[in-house]
C-alpha positions as CSV (number, residue, x, y, z in Angstrom):
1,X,-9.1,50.9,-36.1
2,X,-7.4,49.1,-38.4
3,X,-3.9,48.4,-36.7
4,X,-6.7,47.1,-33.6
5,X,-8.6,44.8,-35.9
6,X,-4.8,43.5,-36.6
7,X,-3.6,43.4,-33.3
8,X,-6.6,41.1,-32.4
9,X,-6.2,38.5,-35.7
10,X,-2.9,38.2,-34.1
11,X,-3.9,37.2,-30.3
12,X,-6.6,34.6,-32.3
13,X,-4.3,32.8,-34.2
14,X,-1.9,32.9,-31.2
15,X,-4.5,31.3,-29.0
16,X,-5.4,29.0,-31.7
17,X,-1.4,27.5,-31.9
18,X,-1.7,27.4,-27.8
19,X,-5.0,25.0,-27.6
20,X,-3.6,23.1,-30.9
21,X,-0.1,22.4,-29.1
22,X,-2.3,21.9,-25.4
23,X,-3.8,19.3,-27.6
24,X,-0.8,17.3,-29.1
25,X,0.8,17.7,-25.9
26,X,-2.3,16.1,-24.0
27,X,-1.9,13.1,-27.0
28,X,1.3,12.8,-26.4
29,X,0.9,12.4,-22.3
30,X,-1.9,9.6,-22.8
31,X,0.4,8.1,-24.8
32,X,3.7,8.4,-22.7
33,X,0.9,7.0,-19.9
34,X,-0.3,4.0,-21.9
35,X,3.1,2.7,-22.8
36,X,4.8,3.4,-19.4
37,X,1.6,1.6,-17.9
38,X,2.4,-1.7,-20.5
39,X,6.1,-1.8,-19.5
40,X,5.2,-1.8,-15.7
41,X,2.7,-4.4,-16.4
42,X,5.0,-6.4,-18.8
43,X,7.9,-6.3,-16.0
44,X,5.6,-7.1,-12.8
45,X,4.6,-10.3,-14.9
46,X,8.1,-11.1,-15.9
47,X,9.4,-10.9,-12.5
48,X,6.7,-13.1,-11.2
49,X,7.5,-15.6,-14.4
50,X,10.9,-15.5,-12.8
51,X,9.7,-16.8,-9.4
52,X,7.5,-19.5,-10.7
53,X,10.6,-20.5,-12.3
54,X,12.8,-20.5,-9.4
55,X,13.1,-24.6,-8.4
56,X,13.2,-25.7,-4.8
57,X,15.9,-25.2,-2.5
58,X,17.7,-28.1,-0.9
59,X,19.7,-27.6,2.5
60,X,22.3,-30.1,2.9
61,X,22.3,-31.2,7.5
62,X,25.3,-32.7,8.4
63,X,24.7,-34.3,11.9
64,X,27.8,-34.2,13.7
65,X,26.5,-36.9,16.8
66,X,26.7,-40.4,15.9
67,X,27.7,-42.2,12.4
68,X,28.1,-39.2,9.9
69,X,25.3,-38.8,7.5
70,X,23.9,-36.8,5.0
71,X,20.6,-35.7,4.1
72,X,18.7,-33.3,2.3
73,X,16.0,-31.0,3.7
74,X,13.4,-28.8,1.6
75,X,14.1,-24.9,2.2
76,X,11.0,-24.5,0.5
77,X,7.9,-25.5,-1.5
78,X,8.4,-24.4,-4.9
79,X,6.8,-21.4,-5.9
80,X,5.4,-23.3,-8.9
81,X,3.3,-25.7,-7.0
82,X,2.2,-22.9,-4.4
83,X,1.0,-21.3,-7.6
84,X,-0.8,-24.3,-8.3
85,X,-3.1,-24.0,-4.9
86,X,-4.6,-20.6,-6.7
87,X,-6.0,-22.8,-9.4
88,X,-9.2,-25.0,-9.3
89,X,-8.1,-28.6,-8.9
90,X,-10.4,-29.4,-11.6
91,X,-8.7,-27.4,-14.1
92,X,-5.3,-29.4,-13.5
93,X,-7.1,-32.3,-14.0
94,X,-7.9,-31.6,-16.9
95,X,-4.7,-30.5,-18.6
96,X,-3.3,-33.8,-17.2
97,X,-6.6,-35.8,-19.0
98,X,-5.5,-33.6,-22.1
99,X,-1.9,-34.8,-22.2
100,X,-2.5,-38.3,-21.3
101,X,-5.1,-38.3,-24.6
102,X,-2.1,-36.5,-26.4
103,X,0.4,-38.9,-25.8
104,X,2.2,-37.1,-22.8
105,X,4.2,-34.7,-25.1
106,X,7.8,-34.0,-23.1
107,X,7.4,-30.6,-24.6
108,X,4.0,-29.8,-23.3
109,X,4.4,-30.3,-19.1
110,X,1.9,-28.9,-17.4
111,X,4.1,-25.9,-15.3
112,X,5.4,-25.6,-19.0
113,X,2.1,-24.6,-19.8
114,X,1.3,-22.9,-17.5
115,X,4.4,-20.1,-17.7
116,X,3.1,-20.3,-21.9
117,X,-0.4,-19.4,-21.3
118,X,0.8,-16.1,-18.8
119,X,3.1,-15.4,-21.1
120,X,1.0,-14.8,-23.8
121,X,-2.0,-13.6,-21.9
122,X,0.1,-10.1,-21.0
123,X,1.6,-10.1,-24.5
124,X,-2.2,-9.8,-25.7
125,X,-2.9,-7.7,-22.9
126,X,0.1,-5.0,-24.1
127,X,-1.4,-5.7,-27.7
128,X,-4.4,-4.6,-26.8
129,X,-3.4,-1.8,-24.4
130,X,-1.3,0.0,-26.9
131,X,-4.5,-0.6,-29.4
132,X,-7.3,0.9,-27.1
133,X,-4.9,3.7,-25.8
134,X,-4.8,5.0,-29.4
135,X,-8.9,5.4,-29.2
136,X,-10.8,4.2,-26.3
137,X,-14.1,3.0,-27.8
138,X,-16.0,0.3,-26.6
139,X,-15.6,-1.5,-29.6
140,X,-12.1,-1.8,-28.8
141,X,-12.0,-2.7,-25.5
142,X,-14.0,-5.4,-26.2
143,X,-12.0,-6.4,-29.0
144,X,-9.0,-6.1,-26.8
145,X,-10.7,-8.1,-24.0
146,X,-10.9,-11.1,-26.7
147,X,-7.6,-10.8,-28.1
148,X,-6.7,-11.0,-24.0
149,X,-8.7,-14.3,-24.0
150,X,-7.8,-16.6,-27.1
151,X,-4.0,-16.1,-25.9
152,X,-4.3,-17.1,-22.9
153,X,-6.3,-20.1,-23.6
154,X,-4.4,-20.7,-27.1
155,X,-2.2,-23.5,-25.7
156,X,-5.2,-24.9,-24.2
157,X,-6.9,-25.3,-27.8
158,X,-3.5,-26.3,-29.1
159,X,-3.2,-28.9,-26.8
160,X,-6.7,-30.4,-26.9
161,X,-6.4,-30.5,-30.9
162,X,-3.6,-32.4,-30.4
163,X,-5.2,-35.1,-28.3
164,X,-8.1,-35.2,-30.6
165,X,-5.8,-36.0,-33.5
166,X,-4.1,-38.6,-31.9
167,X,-7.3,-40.6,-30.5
168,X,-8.8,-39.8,-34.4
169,X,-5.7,-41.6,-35.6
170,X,-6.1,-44.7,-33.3
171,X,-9.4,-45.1,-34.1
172,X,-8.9,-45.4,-37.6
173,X,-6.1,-47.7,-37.1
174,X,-7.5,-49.9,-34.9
175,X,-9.0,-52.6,-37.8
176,X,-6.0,-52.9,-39.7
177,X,-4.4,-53.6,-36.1
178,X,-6.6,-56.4,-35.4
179,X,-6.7,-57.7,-38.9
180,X,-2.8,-58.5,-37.8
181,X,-3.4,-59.9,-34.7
182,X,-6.0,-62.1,-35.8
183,X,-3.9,-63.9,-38.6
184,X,-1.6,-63.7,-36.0
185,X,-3.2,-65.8,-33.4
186,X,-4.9,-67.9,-35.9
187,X,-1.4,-68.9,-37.1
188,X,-0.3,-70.1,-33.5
189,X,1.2,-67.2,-31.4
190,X,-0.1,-65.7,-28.4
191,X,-1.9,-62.5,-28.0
192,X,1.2,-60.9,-26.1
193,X,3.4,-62.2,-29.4
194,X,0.4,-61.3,-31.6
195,X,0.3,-57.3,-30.3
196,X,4.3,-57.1,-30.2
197,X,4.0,-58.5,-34.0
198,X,1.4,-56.0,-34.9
199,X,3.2,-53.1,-33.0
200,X,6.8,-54.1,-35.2
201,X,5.1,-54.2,-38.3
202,X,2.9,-50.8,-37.9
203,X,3.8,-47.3,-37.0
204,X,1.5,-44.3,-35.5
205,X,0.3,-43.6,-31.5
206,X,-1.7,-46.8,-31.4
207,X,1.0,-48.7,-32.2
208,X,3.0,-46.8,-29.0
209,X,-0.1,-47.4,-26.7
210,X,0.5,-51.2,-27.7
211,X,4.0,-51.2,-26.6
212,X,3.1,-49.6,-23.6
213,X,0.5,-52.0,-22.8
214,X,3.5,-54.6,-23.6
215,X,5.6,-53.0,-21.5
216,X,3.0,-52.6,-18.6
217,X,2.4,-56.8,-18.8
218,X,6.9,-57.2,-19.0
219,X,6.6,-55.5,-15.5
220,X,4.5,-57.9,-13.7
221,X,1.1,-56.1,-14.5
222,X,-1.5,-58.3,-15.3
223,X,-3.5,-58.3,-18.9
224,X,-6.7,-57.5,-17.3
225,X,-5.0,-54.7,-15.7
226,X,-2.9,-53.4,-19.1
227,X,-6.0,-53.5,-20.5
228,X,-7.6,-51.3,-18.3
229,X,-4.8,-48.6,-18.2
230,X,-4.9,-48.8,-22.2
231,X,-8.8,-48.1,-22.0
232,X,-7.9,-44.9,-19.3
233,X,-5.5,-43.5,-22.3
234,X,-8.1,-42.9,-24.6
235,X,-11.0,-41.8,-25.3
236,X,-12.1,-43.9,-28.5
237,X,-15.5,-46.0,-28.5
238,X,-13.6,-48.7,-30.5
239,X,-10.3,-48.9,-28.5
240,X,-12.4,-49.1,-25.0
241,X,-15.1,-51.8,-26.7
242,X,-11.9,-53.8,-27.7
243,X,-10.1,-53.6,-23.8
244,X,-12.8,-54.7,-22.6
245,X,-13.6,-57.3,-24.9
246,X,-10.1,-58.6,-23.9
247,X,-11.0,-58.1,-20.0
248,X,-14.2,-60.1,-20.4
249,X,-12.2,-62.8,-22.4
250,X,-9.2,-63.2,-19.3
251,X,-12.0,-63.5,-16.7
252,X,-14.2,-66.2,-18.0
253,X,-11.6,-68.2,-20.2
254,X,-12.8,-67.4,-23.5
255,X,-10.7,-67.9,-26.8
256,X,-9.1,-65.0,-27.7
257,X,-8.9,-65.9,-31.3
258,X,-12.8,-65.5,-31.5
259,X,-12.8,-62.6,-29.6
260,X,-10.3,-61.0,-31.9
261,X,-12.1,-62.0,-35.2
262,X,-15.2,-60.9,-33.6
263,X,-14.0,-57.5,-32.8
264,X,-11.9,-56.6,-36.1
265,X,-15.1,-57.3,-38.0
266,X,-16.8,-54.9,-35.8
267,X,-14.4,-52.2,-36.0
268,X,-14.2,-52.8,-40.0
269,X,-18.2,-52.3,-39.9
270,X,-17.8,-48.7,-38.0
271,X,-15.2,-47.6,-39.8
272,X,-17.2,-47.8,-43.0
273,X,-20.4,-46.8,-41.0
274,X,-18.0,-43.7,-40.3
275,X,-17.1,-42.6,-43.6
276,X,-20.8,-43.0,-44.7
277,X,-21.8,-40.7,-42.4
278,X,-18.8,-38.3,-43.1
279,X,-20.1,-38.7,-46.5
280,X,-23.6,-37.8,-45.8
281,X,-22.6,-34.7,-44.2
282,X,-20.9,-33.3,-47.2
283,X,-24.2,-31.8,-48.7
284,X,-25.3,-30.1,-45.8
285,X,-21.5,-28.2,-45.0
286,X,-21.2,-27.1,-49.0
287,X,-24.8,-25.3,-48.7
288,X,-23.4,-22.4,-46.6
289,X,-20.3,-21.7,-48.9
290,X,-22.5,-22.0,-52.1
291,X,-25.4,-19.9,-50.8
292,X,-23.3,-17.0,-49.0
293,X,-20.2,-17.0,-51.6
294,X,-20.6,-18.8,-55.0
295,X,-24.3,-18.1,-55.9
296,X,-23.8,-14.3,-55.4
297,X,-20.9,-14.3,-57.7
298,X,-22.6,-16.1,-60.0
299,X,-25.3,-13.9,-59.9
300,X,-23.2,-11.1,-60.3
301,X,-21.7,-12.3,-63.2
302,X,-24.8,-13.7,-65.1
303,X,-27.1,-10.8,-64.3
304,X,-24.7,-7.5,-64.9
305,X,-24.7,-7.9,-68.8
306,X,-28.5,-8.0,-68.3
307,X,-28.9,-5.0,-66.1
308,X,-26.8,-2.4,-68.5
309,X,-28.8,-3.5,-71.3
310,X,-31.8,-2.6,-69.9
311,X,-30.4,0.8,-68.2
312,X,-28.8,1.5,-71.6
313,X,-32.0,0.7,-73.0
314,X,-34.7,3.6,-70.7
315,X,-31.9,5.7,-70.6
């Protein structure tokens, strides 16, 4: 009886080690799964990165009747901008608004972006596959699905901060700006002279929209319509008000001295209207932070003396 109570401890414990190695093994297989799952995905989108990539393909015709002459015949449309009739219209539109507010970076082109933005989308996407495999909760696939998200749209928020900084910063220039051109045209010059004397004495992206205006008006363009490609390249109140205070002065003759004094006390007036209204907002932001993180320590620190007295004190 004893040698059978024996021989069946020995089958448990056997049985035991079998569904404990059935149970690693089975870890280990999801695992094996997961990753071989992430590389296939990771490969299928680097391959297709490697077609977008692929410029267009010229063929060289020689045409052997008549003069000899050369010319050069698309294989192909590029793969990139067949890519580009999958994606709403709208959407390139508005990357293209985005750059023109951010200056049109060289390093930010729009295919550029593009290529970034899948990129980092199935980087996320392996991220968060290798994350969830490990436990499949719904917490985490909806974690996951987010992480997914802000990277593929990270170079979307990078580029619109960008533009935003850059139209903040022209905004705030813009008075000082004026201010020159105004003592400028009072002294005798011309408001082309006056905004190439203002743009060699100042620095910063309003001072390159200047020059480009400049440059549009050296070309043959005239200032009504300079002014009018300035106003499309921002998005600032001021700058707009001012181009087409300028407009409005070249169409009915009006001296541009006043219309430059008249302006650069305006924009002084906002910009002060501005930072009072930056400055009233400062009470309202500090109540969240002192409410949710500095009273509570405070508290903390205040009342503990107070509370072990009095436990010390029924105890």
């Amino acid at each position: 009886m004893k040698f059978y109570t024996q021989i069946q401890a020995l089958i448990n414990s056997m049985r035991t080690d079998e569904e404990g190695a059935t149970a690693v093994e089975y870890g280990l297989m999801v695992s094996l799964i997961a990753i071989l799952a992430a590389l296939a995905i990771a490969g299928g989108f680097g391959a297709l990165v490697g077609i977008l990539v692929t410029g267009r393909r010229l063929q060289v015709v020689t045409e052997l009747a008549g003069a000899p002459a050369l010319r050069e015949v698309a294989a192909g449309r590029s793969v990139v901008a067949r890519s580009r009739d999958l994606i709403p219209q709208g959407y390139f539109g508005w990357l293209e608004r985005r750059r023109v507010l951010a200056g049109h970076p060289t390093d930010w082109e729009i295919d550029r972006i593009l290529i970034v933005k899948l990129l980092m989308g199935v980087a996320g996407g392996l991220l968060a596959g290798l994350w969830i495999s490990a436990d499949p909760a719904p917490l985490r696939v909806a974690l996951g699905a987010l992480l997914v998200l802000l990277c593929f749209f990270t170079p979307d928020l990078l580029l619109l901060s960008r533009g935003q900084e850059r139209q903040q910063l022209m905004q705030n220039a813009l008075a000082d700006t004026l201010d020159q051109m105004t003592i400028a045209v009072e002294a005798g010059l011309g408001f082309e002279a006056a905004m190439a004397k203002a743009a060699t004495n100042g620095k910063g992206p309003l001072v390159e929209e200047f020059i480009r205006t400049l440059q549009d008006m050296s070309i043959g363009r005239t200032r009504k319509a300079a002014s009018q490609l300035l106003a499309g390249r921002t998005s600032s109140t001021d700058l707009r008000r001012f181009t087409g205070s300028v407009i409005q002065a070249d169409t009915y003759g009006i001296a541009i001295a006043n219309v430059l004094h008249v302006q650069a006390g305006e924009m002084r007036l906002r910009r002060r209207q501005r930072a009072e209204e930056q400055a009233m907002k400062v009470p309202v932001k500090v109540i969240f932070p002192l409410v949710f993180c500095i009273l509570p320590v405070l508290f903390i620190v205040l009342l503990t003396p107070a509370v072990i007295s009095i436990a010390k004190a029924f105890s």
